[in-house]
N, CA, C and O atoms as CSV, one atom per row, in Angstrom:
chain,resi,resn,atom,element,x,y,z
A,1,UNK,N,N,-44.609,98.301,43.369
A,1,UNK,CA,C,-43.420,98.515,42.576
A,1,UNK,C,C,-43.707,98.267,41.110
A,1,UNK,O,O,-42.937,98.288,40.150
A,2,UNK,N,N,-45.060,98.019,41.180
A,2,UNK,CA,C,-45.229,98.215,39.469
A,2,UNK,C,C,-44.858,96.119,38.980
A,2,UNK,O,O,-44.907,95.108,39.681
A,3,UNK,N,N,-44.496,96.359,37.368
A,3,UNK,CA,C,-44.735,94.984,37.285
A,3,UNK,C,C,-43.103,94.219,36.582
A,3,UNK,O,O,-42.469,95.269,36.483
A,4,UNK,N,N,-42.368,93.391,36.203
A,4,UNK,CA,C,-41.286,92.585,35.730
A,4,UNK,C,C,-41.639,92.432,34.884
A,4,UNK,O,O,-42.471,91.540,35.054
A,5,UNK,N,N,-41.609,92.856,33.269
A,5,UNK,CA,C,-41.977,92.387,32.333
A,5,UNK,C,C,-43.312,91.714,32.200
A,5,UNK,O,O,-43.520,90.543,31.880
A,6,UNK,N,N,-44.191,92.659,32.503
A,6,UNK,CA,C,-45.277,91.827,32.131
A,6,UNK,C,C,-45.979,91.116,33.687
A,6,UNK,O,O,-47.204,91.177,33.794
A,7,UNK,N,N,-45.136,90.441,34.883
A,7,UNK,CA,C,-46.029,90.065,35.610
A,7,UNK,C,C,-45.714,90.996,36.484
A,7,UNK,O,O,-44.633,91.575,36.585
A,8,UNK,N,N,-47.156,91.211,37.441
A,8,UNK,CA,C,-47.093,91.829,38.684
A,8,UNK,C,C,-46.477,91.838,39.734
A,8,UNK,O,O,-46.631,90.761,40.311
A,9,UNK,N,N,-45.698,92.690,40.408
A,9,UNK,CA,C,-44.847,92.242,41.678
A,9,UNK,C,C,-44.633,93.627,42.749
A,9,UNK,O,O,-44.016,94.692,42.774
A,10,UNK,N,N,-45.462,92.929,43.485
A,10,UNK,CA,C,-45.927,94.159,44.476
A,10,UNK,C,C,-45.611,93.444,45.790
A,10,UNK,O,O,-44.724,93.803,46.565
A,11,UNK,N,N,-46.403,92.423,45.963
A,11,UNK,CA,C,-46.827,92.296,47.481
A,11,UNK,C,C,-46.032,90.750,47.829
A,11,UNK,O,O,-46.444,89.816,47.141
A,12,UNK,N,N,-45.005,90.449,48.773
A,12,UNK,CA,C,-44.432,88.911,48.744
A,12,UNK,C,C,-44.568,88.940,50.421
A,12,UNK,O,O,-44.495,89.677,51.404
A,13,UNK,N,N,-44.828,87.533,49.967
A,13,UNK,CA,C,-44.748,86.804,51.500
A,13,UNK,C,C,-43.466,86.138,52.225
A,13,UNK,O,O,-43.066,84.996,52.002
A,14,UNK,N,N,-42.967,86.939,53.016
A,14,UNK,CA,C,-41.788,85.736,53.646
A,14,UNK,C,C,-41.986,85.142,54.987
A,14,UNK,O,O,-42.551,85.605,55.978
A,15,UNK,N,N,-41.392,84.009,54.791
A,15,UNK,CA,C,-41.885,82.936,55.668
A,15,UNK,C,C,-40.248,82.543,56.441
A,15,UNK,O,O,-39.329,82.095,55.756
A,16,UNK,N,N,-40.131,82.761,57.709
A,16,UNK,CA,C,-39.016,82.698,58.101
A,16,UNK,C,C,-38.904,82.214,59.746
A,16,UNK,O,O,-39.473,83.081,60.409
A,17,UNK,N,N,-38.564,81.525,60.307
A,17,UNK,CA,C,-38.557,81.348,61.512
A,17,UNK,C,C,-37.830,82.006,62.565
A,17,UNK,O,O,-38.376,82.169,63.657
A,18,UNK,N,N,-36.694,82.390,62.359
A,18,UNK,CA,C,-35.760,83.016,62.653
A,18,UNK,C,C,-36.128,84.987,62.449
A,18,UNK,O,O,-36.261,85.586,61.382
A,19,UNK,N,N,-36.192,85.466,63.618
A,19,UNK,CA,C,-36.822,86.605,63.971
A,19,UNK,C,C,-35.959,87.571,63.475
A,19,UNK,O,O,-36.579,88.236,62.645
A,20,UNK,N,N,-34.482,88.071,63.633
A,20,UNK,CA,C,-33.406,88.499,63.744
A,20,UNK,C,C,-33.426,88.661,61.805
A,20,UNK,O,O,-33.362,89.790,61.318
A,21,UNK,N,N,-33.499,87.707,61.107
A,21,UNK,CA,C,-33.734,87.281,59.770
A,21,UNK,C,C,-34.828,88.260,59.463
A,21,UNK,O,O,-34.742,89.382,58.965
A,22,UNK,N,N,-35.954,87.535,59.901
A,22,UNK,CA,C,-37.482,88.685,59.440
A,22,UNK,C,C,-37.223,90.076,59.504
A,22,UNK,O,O,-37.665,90.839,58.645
A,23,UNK,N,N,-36.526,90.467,60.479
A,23,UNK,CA,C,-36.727,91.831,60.720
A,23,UNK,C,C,-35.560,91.989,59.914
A,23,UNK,O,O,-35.968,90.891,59.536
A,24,UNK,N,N,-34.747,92.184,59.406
A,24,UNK,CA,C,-33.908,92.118,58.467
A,24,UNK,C,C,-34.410,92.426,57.056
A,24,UNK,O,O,-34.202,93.431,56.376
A,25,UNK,N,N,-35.371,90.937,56.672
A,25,UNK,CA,C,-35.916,90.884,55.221
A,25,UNK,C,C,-36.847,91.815,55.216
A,25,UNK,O,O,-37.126,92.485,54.221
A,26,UNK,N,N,-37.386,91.919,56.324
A,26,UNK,CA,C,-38.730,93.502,56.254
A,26,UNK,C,C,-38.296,94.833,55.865
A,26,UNK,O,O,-38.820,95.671,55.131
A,27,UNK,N,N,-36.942,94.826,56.697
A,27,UNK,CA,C,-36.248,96.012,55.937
A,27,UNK,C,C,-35.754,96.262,54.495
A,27,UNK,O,O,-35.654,97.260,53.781
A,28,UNK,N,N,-35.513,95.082,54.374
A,28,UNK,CA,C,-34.932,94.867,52.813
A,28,UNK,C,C,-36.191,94.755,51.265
A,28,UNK,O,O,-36.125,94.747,50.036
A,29,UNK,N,N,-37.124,94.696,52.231
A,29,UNK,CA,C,-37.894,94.126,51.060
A,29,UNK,C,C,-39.183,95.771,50.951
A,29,UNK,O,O,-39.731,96.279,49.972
A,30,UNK,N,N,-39.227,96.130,52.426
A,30,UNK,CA,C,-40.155,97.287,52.392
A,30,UNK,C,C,-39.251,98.447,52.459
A,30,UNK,O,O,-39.250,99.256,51.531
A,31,UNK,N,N,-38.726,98.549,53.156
A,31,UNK,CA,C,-37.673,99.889,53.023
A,31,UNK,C,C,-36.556,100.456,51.590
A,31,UNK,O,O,-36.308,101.569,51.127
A,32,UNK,N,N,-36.230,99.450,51.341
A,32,UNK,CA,C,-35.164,99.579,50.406
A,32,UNK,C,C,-36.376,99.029,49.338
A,32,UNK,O,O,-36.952,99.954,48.764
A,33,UNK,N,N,-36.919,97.450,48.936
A,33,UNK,CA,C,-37.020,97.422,47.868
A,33,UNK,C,C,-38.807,97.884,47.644
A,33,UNK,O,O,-39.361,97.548,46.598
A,34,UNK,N,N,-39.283,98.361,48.308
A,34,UNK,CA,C,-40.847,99.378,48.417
A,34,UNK,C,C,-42.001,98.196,48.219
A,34,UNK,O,O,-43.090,98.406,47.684
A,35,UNK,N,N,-41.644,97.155,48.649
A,35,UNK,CA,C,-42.539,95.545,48.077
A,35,UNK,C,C,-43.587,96.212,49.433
A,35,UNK,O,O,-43.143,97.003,50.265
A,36,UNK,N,N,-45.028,95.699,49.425
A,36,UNK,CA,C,-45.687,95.237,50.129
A,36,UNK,C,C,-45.562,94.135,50.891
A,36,UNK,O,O,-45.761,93.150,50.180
A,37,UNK,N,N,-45.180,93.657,52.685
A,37,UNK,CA,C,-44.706,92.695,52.674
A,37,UNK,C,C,-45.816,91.925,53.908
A,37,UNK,O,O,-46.640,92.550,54.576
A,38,UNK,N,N,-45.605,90.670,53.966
A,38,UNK,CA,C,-46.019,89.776,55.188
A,38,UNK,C,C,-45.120,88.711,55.736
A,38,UNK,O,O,-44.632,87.843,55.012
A,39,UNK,N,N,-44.944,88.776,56.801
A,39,UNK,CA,C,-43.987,88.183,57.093
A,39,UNK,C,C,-44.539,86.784,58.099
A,39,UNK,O,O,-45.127,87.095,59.135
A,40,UNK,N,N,-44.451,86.070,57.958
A,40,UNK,CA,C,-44.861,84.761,58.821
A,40,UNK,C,C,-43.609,84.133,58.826
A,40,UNK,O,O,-42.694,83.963,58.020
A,41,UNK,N,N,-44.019,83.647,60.757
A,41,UNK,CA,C,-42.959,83.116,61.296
A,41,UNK,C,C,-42.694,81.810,61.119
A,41,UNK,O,O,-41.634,81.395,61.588
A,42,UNK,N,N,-43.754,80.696,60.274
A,42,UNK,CA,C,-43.818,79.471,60.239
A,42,UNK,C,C,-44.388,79.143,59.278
A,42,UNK,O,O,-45.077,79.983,58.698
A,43,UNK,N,N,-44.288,77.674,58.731
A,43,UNK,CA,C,-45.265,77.385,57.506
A,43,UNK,C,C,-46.773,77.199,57.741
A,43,UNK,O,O,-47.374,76.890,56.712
A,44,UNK,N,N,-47.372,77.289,58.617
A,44,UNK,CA,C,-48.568,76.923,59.319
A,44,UNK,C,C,-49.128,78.285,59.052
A,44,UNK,O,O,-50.037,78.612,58.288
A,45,UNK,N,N,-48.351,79.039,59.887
A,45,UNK,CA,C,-49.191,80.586,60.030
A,45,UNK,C,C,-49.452,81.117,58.335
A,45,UNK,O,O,-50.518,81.576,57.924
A,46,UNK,N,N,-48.320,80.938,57.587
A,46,UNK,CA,C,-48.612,81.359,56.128
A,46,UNK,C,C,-49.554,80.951,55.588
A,46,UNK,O,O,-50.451,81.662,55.133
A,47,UNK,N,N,-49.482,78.975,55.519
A,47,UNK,CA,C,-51.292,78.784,55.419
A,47,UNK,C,C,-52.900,79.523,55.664
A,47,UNK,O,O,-53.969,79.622,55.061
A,48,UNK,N,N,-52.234,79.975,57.045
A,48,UNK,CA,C,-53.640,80.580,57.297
A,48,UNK,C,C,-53.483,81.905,57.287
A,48,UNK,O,O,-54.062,82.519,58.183
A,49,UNK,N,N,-52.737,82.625,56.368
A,49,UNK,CA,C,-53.005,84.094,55.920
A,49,UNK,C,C,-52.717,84.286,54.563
A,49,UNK,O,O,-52.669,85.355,53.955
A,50,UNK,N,N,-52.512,83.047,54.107
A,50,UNK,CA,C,-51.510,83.291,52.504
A,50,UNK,C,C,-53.308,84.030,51.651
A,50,UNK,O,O,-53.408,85.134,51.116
A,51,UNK,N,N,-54.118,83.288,51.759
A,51,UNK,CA,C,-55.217,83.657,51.190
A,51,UNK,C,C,-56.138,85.037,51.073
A,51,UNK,O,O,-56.872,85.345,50.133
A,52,UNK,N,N,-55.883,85.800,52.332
A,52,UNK,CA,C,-56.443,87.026,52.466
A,52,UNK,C,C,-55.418,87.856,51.628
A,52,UNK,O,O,-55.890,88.561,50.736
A,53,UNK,N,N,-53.774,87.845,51.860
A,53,UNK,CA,C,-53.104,88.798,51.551
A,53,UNK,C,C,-52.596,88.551,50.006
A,53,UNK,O,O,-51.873,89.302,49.353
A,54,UNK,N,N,-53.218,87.186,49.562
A,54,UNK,CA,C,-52.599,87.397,47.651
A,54,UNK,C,C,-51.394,87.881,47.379
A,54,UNK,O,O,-51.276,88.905,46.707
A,55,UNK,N,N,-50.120,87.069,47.964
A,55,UNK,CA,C,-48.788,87.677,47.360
A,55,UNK,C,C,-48.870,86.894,45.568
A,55,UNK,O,O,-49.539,86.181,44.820
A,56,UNK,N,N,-47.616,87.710,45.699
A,56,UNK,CA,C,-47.314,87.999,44.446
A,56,UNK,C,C,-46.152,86.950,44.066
A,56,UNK,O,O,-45.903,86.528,42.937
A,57,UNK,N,N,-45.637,86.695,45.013
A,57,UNK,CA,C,-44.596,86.046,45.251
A,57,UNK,C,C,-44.169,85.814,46.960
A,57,UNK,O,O,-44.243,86.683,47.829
A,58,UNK,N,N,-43.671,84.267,47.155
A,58,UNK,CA,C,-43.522,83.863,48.416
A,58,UNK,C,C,-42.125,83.256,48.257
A,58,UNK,O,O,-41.521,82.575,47.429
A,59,UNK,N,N,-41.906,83.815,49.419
A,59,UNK,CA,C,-40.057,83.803,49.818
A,59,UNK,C,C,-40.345,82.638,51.188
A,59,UNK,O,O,-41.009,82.910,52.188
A,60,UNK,N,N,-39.711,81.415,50.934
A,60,UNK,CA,C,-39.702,80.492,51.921
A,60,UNK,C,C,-38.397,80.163,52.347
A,60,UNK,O,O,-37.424,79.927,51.631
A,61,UNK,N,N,-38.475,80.168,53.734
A,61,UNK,CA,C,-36.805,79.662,54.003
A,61,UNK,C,C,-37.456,78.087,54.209
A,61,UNK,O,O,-38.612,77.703,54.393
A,62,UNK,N,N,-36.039,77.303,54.078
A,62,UNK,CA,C,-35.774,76.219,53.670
A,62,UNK,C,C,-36.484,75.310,54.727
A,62,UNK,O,O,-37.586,74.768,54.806
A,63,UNK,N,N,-34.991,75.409,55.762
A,63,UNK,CA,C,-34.940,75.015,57.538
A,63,UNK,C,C,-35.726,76.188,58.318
A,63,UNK,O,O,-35.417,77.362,58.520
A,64,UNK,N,N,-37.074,75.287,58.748
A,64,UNK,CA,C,-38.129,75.404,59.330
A,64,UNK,C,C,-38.378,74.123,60.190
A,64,UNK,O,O,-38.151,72.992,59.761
A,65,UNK,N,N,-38.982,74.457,61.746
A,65,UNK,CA,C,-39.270,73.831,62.472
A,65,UNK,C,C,-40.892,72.927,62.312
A,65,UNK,O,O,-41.972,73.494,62.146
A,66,UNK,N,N,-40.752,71.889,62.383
A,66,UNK,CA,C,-42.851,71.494,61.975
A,66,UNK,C,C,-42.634,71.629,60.659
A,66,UNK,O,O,-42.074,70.720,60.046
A,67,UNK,N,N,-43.024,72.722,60.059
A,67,UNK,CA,C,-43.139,72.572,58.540
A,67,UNK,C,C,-42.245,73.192,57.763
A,67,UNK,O,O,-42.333,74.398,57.535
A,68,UNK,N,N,-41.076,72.265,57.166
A,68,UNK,CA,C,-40.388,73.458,57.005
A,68,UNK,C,C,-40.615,74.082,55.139
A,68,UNK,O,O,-41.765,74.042,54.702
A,69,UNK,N,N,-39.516,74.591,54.231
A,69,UNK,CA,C,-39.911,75.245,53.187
A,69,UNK,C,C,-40.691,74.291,51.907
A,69,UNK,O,O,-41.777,74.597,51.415
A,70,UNK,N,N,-40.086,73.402,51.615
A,70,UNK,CA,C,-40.939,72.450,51.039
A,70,UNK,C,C,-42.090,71.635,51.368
A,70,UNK,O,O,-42.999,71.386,50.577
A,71,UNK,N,N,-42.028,71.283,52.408
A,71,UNK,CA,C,-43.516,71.168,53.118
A,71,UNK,C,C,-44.125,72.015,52.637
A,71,UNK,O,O,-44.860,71.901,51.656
A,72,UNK,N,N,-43.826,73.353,53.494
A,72,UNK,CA,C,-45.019,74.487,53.040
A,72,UNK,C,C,-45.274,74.765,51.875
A,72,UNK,O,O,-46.413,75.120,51.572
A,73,UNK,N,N,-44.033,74.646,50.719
A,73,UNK,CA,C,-44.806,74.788,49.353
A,73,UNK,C,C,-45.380,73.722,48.702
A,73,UNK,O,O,-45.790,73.911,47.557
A,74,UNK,N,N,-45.483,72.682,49.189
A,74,UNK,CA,C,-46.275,71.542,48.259
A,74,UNK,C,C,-47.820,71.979,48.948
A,74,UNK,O,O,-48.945,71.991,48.448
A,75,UNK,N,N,-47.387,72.284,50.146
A,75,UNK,CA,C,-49.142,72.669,50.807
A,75,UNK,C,C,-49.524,74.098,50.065
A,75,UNK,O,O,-50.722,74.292,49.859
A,76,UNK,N,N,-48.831,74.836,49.763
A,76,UNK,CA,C,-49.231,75.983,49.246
A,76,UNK,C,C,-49.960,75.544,47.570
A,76,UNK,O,O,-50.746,76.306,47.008
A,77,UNK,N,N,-49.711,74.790,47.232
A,77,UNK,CA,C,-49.666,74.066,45.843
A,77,UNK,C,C,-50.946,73.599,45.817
A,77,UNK,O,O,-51.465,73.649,44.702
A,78,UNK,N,N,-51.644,73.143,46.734
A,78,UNK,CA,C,-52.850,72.705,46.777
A,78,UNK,C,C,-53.946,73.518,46.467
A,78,UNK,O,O,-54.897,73.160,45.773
A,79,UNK,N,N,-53.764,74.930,47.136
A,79,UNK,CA,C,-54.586,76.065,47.279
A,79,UNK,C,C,-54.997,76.511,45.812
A,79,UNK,O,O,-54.296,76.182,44.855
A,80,UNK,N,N,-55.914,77.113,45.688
A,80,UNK,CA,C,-56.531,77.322,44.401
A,80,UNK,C,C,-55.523,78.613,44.285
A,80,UNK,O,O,-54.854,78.763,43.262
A,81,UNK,N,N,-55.448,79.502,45.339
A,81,UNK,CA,C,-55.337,80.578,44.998
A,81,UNK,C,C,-53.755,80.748,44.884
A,81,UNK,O,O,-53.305,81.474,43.998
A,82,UNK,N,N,-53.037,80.187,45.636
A,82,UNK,CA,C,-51.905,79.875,45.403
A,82,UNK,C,C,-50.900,78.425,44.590
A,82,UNK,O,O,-49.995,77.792,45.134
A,83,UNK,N,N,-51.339,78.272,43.458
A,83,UNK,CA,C,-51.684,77.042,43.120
A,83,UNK,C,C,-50.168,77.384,41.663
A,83,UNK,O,O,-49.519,76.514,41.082
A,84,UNK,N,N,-50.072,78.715,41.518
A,84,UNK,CA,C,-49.564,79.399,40.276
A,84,UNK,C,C,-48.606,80.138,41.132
A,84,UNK,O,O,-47.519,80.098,40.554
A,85,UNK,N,N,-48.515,80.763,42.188
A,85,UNK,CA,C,-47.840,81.658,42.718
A,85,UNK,C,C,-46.458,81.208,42.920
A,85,UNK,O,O,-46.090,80.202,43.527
A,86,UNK,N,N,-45.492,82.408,42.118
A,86,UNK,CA,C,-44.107,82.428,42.622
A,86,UNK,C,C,-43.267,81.894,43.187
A,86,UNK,O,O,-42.793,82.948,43.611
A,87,UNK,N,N,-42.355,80.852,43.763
A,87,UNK,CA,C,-41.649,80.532,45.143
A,87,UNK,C,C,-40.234,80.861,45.328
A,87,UNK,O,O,-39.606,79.897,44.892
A,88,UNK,N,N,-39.737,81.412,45.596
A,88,UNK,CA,C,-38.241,81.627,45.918
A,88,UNK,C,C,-37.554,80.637,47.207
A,88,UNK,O,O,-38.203,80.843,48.233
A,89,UNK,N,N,-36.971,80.114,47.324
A,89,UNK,CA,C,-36.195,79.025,48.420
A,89,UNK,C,C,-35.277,80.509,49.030
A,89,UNK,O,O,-34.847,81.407,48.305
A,90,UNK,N,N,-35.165,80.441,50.364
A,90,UNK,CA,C,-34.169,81.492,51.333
A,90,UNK,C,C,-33.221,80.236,51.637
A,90,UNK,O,O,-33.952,79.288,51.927
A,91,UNK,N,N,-31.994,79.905,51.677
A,91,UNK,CA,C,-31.427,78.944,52.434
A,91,UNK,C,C,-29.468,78.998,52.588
A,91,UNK,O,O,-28.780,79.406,51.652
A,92,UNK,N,N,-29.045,78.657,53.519
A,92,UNK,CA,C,-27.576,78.699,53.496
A,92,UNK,C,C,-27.582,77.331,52.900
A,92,UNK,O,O,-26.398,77.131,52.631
A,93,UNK,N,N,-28.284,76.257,52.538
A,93,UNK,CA,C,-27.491,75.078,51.786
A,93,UNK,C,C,-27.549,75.276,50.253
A,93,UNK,O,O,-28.492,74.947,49.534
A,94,UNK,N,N,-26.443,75.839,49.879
A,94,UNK,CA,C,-26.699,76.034,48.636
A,94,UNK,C,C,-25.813,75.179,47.376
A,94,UNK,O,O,-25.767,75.622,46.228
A,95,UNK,N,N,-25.199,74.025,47.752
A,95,UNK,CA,C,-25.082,73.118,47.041
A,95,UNK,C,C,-25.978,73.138,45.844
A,95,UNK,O,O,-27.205,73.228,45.805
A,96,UNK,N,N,-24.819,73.003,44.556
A,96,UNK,CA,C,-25.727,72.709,43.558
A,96,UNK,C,C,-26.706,71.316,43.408
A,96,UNK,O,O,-27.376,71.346,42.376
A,97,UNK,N,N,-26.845,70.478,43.989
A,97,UNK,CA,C,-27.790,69.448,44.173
A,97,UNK,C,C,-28.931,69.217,44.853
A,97,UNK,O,O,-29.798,68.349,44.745
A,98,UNK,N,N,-28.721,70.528,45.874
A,98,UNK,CA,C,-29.720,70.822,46.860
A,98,UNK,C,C,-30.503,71.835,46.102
A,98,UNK,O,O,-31.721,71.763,45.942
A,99,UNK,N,N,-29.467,73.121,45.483
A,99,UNK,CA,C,-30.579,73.928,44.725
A,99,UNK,C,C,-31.186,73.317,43.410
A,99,UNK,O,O,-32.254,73.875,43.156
A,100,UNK,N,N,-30.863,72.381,42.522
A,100,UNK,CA,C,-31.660,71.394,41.341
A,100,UNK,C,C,-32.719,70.736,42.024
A,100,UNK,O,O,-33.645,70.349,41.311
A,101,UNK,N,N,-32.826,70.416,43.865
A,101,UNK,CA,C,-33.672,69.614,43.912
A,101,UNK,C,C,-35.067,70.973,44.533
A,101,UNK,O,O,-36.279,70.773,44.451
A,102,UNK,N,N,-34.479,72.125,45.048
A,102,UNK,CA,C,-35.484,73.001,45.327
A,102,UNK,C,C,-36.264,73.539,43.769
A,102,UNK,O,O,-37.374,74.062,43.662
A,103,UNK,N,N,-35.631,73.328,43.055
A,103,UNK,CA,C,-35.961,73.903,41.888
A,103,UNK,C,C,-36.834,72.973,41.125
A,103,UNK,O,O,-37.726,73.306,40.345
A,104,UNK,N,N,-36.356,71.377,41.546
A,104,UNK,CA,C,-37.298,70.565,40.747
A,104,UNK,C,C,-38.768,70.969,41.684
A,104,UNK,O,O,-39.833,71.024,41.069
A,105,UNK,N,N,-38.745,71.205,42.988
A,105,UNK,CA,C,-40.178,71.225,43.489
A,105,UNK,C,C,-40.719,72.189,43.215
A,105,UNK,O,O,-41.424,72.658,44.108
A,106,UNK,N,N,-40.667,72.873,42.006
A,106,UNK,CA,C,-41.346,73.959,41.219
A,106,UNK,C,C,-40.727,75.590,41.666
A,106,UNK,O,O,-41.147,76.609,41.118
A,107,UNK,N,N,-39.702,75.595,42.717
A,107,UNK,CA,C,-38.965,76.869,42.904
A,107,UNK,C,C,-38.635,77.777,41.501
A,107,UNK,O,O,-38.274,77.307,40.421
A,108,UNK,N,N,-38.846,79.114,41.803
A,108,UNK,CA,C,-38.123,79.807,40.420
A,108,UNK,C,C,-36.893,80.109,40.236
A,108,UNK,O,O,-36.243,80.439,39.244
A,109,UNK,N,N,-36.511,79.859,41.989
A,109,UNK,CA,C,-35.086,80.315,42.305
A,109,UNK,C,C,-34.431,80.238,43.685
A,109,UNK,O,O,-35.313,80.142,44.539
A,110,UNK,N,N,-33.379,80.244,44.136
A,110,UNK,CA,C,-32.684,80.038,45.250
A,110,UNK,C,C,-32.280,81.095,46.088
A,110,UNK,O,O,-32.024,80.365,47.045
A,111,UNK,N,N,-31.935,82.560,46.630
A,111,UNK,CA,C,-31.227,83.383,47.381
A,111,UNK,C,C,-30.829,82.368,48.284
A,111,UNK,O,O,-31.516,81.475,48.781
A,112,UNK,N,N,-29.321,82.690,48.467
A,112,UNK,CA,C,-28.465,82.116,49.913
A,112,UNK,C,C,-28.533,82.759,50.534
A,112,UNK,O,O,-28.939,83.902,50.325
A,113,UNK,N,N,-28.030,82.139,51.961
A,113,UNK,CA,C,-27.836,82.962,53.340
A,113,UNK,C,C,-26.641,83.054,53.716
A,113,UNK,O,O,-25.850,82.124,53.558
A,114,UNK,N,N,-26.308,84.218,54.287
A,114,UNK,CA,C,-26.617,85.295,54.564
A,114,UNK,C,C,-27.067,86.124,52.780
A,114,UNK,O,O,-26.395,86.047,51.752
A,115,UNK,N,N,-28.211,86.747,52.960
A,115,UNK,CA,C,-28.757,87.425,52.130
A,115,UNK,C,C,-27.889,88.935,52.273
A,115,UNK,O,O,-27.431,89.210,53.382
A,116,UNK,N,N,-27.698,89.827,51.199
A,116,UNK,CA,C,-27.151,90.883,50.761
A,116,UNK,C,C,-28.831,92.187,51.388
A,116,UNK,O,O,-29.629,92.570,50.532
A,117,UNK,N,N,-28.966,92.539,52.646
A,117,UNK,CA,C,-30.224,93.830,52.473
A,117,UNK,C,C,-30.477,94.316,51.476
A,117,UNK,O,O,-31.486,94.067,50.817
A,118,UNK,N,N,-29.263,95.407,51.067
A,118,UNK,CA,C,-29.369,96.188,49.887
A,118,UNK,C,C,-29.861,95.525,48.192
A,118,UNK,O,O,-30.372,96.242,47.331
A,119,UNK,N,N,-29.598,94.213,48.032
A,119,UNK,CA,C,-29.422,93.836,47.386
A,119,UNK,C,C,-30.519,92.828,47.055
A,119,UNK,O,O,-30.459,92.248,45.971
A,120,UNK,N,N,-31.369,92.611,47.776
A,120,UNK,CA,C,-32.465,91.339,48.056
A,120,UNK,C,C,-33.303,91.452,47.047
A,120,UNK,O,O,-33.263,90.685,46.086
A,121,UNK,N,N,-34.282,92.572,47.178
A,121,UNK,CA,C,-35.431,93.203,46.076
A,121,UNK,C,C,-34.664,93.024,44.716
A,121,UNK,O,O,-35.002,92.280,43.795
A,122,UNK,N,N,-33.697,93.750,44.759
A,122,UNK,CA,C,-33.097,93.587,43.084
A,122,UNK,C,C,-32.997,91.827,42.788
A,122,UNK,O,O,-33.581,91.382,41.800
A,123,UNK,N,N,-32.376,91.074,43.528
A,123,UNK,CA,C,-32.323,89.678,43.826
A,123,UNK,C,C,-33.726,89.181,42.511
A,123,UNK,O,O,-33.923,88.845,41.343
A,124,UNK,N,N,-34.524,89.541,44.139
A,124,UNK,CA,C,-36.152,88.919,44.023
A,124,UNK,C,C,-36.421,89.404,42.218
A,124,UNK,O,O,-36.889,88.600,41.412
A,125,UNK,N,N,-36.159,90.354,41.966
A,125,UNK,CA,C,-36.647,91.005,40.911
A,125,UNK,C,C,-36.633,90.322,39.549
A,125,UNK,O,O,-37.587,90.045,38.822
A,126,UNK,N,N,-35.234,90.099,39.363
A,126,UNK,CA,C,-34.147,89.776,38.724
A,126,UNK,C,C,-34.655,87.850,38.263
A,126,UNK,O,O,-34.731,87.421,37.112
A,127,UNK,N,N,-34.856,87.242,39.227
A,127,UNK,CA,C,-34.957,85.675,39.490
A,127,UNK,C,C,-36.626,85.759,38.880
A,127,UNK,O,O,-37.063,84.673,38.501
A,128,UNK,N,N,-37.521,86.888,38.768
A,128,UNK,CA,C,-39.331,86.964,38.371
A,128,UNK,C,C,-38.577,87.122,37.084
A,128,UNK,O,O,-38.458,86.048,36.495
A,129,UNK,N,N,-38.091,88.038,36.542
A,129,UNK,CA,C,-37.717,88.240,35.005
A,129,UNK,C,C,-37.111,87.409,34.609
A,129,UNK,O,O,-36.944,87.494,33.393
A,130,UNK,N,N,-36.508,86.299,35.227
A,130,UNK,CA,C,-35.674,85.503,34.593
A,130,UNK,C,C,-36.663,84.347,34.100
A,130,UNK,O,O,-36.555,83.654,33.088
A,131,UNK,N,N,-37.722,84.321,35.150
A,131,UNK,CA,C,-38.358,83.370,35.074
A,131,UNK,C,C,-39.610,83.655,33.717
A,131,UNK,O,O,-40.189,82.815,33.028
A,132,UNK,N,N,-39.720,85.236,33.697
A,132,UNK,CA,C,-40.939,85.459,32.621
A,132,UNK,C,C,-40.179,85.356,31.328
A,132,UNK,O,O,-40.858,85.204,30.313
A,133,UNK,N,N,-38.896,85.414,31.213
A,133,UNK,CA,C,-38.154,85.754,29.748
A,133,UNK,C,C,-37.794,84.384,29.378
A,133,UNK,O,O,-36.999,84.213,28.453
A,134,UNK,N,N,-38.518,82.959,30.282
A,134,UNK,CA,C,-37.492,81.870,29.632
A,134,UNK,C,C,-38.712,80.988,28.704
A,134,UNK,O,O,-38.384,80.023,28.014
């Protein structure tokens, strides 16, 4: 899809446990918004593919079983290669105290749940430019 002002945004990873959800965001993110996508069902499995596939940006839901979204991004944080990369929080708790504290753990941004299909990619888009223009 080309780039947001300047950074690249092609290929995102979502990380989702909830199946019904994935297949949902796959539609939303490859069909409608033309992203390159990967979808992992857990924070574990993303670990061990985040590295071959180089997103561009990683979409984590929150509430995760074992590891859930912050877990997985402080572990993602470690990685050389993902060390800089993107994070978006997926979550229905969207309290403003809950989203200041996803945001203090280096998030660029929040989408709630239920997520808008049509509307997601522009979402995602929108929250990268906000983040390159500040």
């Amino acid at each position: 899809m080309g780039s947001v002002d300047g950074r690249h945004l092609d290929k995102i990873m979502y990380v989702e446990d909830d199946p019904d959800i994935r297949a949902i965001a796959e539609l939303a993110l490859q069909e409608v918004g033309g992203f390159t996508t990967r979808l992992c069902s857990s924070g574990k499995e993303a670990l061990e593919v985040v590295s071959e596939f180089e997103p561009d940006l990683i979409i984590l839901d929150v509430m995760m079983p074992e590891m859930d979204g912050p877990q997985t991004l402080k572990s993602l944080r470690h990685l050389p290669e993902t060390r800089l990369t993107p994070v978006v929080f997926m979550t229905a708790r969207i309290q403003s105290s809950e989203i200041e504290e996803y945001l203090a753990l280096g998030a660029i941004g929040v989408i709630p749940k239920p997520f808008d299909p049509m509307t997601l990619a522009d979402d995602i888009r929108r929250l990268v430019k906000e983040q390159v223009s500040e």
